[in-house]
C-alpha positions as CSV (number, residue, x, y, z in Angstrom):
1,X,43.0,-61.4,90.7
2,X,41.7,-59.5,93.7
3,X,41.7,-55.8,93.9
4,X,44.9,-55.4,96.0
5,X,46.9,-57.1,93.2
6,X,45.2,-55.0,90.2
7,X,46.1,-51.7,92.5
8,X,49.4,-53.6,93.0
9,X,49.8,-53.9,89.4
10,X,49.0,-50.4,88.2
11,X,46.4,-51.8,86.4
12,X,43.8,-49.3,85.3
13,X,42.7,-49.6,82.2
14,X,40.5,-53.0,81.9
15,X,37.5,-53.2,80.2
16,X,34.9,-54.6,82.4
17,X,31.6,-56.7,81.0
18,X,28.3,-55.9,81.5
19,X,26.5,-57.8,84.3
20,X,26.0,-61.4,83.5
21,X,23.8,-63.8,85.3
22,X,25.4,-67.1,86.9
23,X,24.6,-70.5,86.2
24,X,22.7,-70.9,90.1
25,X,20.5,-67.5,88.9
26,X,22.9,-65.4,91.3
27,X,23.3,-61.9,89.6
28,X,27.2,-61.6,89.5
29,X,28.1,-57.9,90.4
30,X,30.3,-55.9,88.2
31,X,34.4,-55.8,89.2
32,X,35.8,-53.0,91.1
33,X,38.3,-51.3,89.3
34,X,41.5,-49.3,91.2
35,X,41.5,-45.6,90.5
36,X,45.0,-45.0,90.5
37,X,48.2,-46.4,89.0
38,X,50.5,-48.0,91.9
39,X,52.3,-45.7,94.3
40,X,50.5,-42.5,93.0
41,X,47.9,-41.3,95.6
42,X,48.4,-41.8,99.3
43,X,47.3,-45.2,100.8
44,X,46.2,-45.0,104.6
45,X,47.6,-47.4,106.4
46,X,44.4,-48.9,107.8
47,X,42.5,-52.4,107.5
48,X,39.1,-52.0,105.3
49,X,36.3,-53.0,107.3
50,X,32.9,-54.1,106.1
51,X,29.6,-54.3,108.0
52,X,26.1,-56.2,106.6
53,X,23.2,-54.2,108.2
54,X,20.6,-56.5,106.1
55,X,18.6,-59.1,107.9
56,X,17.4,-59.6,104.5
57,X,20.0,-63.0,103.5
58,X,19.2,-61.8,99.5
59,X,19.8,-58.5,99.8
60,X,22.8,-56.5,101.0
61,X,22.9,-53.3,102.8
62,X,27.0,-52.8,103.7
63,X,28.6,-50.3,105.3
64,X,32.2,-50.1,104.2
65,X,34.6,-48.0,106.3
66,X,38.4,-47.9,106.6
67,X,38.9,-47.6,103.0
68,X,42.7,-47.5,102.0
69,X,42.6,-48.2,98.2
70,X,39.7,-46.4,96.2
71,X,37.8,-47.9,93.5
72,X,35.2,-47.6,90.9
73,X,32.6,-50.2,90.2
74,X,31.0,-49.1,86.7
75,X,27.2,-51.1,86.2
76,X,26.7,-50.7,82.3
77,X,22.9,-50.4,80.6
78,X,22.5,-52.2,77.7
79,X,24.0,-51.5,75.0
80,X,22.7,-49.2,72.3
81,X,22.6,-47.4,69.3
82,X,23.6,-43.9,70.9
83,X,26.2,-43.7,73.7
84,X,24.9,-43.4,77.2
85,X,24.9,-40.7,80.1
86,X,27.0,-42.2,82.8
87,X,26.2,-40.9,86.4
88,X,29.8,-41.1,89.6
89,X,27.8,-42.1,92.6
90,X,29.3,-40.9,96.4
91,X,27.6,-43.2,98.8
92,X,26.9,-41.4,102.0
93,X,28.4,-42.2,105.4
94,X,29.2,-38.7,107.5
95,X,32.9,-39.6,106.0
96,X,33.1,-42.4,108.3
97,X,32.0,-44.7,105.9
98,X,30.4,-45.7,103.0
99,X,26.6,-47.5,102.8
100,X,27.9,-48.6,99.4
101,X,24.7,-50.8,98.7
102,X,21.5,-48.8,99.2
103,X,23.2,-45.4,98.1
104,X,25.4,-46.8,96.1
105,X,25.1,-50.1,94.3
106,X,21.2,-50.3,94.7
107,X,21.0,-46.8,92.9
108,X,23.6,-47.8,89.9
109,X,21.0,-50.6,88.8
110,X,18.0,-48.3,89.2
111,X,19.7,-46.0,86.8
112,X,20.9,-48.7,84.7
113,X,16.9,-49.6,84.3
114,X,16.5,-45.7,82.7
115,X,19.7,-46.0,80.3
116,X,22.4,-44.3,82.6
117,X,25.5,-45.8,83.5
118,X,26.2,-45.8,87.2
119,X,29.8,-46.2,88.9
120,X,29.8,-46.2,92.0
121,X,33.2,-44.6,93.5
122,X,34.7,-46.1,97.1
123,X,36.1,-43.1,97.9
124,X,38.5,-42.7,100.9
125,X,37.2,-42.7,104.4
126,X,37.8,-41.6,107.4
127,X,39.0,-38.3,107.1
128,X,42.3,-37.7,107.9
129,X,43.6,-35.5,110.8
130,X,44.6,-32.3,109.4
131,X,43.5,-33.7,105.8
132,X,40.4,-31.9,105.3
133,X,38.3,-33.5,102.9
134,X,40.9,-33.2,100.2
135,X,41.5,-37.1,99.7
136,X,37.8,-37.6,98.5
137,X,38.2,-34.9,96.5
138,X,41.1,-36.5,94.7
139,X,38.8,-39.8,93.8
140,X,36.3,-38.0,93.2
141,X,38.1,-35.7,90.2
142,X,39.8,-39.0,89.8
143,X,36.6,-41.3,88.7
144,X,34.6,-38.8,86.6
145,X,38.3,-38.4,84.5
146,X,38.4,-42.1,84.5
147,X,34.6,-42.5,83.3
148,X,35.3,-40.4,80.4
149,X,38.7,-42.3,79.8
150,X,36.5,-45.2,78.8
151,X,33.7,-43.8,77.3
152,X,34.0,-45.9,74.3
153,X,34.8,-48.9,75.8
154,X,31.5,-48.5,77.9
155,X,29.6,-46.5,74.9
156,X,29.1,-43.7,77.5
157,X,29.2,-40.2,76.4
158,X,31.6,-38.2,77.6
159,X,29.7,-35.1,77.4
160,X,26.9,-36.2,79.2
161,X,29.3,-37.3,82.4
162,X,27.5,-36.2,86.0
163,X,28.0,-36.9,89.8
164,X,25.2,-38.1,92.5
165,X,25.9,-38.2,96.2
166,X,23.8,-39.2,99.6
167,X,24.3,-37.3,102.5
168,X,27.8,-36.5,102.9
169,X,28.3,-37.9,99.6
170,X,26.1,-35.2,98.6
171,X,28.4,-32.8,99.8
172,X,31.4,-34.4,98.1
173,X,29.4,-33.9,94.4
174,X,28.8,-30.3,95.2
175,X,32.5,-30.4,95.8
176,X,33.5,-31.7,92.9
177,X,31.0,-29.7,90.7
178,X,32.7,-26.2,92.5
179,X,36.3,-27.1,92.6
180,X,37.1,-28.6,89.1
181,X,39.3,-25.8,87.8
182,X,42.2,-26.5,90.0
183,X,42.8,-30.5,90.8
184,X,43.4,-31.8,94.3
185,X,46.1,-33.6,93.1
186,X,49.1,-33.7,90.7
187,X,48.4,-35.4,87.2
188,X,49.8,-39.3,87.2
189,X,48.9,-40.3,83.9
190,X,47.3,-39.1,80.6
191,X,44.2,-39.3,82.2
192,X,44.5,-36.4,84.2
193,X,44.4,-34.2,81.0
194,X,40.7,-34.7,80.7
195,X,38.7,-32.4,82.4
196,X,36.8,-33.0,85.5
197,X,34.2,-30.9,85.5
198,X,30.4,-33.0,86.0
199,X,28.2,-31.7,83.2
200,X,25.3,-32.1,86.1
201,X,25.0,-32.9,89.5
202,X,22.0,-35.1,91.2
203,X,21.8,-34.3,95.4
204,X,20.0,-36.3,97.3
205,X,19.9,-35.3,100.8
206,X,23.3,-33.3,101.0
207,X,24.9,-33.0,103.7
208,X,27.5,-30.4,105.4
209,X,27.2,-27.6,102.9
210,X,26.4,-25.0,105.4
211,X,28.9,-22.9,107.6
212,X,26.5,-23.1,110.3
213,X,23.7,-25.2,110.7
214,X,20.9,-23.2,109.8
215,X,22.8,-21.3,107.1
216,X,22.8,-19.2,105.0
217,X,26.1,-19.3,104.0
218,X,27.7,-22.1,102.4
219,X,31.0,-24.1,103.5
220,X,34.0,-21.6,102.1
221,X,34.5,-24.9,99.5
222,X,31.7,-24.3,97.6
223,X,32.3,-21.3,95.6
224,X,29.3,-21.4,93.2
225,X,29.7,-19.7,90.2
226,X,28.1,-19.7,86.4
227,X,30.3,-22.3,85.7
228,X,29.1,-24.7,88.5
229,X,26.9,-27.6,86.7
230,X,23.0,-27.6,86.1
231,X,21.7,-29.4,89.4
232,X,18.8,-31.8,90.7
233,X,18.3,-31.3,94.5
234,X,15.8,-33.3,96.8
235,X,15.5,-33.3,100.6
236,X,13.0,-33.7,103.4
237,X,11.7,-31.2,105.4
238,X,12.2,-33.7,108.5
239,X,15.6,-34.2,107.7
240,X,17.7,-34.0,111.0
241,X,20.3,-32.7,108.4
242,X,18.7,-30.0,107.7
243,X,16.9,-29.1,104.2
244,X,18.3,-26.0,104.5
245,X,21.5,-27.4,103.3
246,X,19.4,-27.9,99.9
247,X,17.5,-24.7,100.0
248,X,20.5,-22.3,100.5
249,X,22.9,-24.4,97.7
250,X,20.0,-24.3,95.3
251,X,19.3,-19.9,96.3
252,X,23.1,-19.7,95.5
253,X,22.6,-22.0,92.2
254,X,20.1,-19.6,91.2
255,X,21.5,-16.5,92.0
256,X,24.5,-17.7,89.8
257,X,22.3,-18.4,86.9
258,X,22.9,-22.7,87.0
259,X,19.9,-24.0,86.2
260,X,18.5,-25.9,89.4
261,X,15.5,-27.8,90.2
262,X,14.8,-28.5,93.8
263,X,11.7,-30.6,95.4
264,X,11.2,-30.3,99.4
265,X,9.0,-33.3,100.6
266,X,7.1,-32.7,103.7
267,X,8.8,-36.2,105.4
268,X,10.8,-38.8,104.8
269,X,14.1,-38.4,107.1
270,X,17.1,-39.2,106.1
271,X,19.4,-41.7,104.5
272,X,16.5,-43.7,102.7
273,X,18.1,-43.9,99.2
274,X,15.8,-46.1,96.9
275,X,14.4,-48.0,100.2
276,X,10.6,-47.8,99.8
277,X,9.1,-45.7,102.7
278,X,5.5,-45.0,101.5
279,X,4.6,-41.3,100.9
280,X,5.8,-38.7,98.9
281,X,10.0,-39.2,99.1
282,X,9.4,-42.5,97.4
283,X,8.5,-40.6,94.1
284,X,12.2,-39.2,94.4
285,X,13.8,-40.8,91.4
286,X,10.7,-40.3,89.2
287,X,11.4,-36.3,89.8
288,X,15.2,-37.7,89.1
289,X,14.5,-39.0,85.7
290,X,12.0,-36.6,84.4
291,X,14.5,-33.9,85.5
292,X,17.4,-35.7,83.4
293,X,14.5,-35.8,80.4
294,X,14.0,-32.7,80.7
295,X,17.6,-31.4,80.6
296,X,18.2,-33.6,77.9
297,X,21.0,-36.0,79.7
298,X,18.3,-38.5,79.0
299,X,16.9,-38.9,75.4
300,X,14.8,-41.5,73.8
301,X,16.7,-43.4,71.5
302,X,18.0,-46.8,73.4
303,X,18.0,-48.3,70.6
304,X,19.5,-52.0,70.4
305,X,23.2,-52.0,69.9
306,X,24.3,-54.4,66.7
307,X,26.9,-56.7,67.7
């Protein structure tokens, strides 16, 4: 059943398997899974369009735009004796599209191989005329209710339930972990009584978070207060979107008492995600994971799971 018939079918609640490896030694990648029931968010009436920027035939790098119907595509650790911390991921794109393998997909699996739970949310892109950024909002509040709707179907812990974005994605996380008292959309189901607050928030190169582009102030969206979740910022000084998107959102984190941890590497650009580029920005998701240590969102018990 493809994706357009589960959204067709309101069908939301499906347990999905961990990854399982084909009989030709092809990794078979997780199902999406529709974030809404049928008829209960808008649907833009556009074609999705996908783009392989790879030359690499074993390796994808896709760039999905035109996205009418949003999805979730959770990639599960193994299982273990104590419930997981489950990470939304927001592939970048400038809201034009998504690059849903190397900030998205590629990233899932890496935190998979550290004992996080990574879904990766295709949220809606373009932006609507007029729309603000309000429909990515809405999938975005949408996903982490629907990550903690499953948490033990997935052994996840619900508690332990954080957001990660790229670029603009970043700046759809920081949304998300400043505007979760008041949802973007009206409730459709019982899911929409769980709360949608991130319990941490994992920026990697954020984008668009500045009124102007030097800063200091931040957009009027991000309101950030003591109740904004504990976050992990990285950016490059070389960044043609500027670190000072990271360096003012982490002063503000700060002056609100949110406990932030920022690293600023000399180079690296931008839009990398786990692509290895030599020098320092490679180490990224070695800060990442000591920083979840640290916080405790990571512990050391992965203990085998009995069956």
């Amino acid at each position: 059943m493809t994706i357009r018939n589960l959204f067709a079918a309101g069908l939301v609640g499906l347990v999905v398997p961990a990854m399982s490896i084909a009989a030709c030694g092809a990794e078979v990648p997780p199902e999406e899974l529709p974030l809404w029931p049928a008829g209960t968010m808008v649907q833009l009436e556009q074609a999705e369009q996908v783009a392989e920027k790879s030359k690499d035939p074993a390796k994808h790098n896709r760039m999905v735009s035109n996205v009418s119907i949003p999805t979730m595509t959770p990639h599960l650790p193994p299982a273990s004796a104590t419930p997981a911390p489950a990470v939304v991921i927001c592939p970048g794109g400038a809201y034009r599209g998504l690059s849903i393998d190397l900030e998205g997909h590629d990233v899932a699996r890496w935190l998979n191989s550290v004992g996080v739970a990574g879904i990766v949310l295709k949220y809606r892109v373009p932006l609507q005329k007029g729309g603000g950024k309000k429909l990515p909002l809405q999938d975005v509040q949408r996903a982490i209710r629907c990550v903690r709707s499953r948490a033990v179907e997935w052994n996840i812990d619900p508690q332990r339930v954080g957001v990660m974005g790229f670029s603009a994605g970043g700046h759809l996380a920081a949304n998300a972990s400043n505007n979760f008292a008041s949802d973007a959309y009206e409730a459709v189901d019982e899911t929409d009584r769980i709360s949608c607050r991130p319990d941490f928030a994992i920026l990697v190169y954020p984008a668009y978070l500045l009124r102007t582009g030097a800063g200091p102030d931040l957009t009027p969206e991000l309101e950030v207060t003591p109740k904004t979740p504990q976050t992990f910022l990285i950016h490059a000084e070389d960044d043609p979107y500027r670190a000072e998107n990271s360096l003012f959102y982490y002063l503000a984190l700060k002056n609100a008492s949110v406990p932030a941890y920022m690293t600023l590497f000399p180079s690296g650009g931008h839009g990398y995600g786990l692509a290895p580029l030599g020098g320092a920005v490679a180490s990224w998701p070695q800060h990442c994971q000591a920083w979840m240590r640290d916080r405790k969102i990571l512990t050391d018990d992965v203990t085998p799971k009995e069956r």
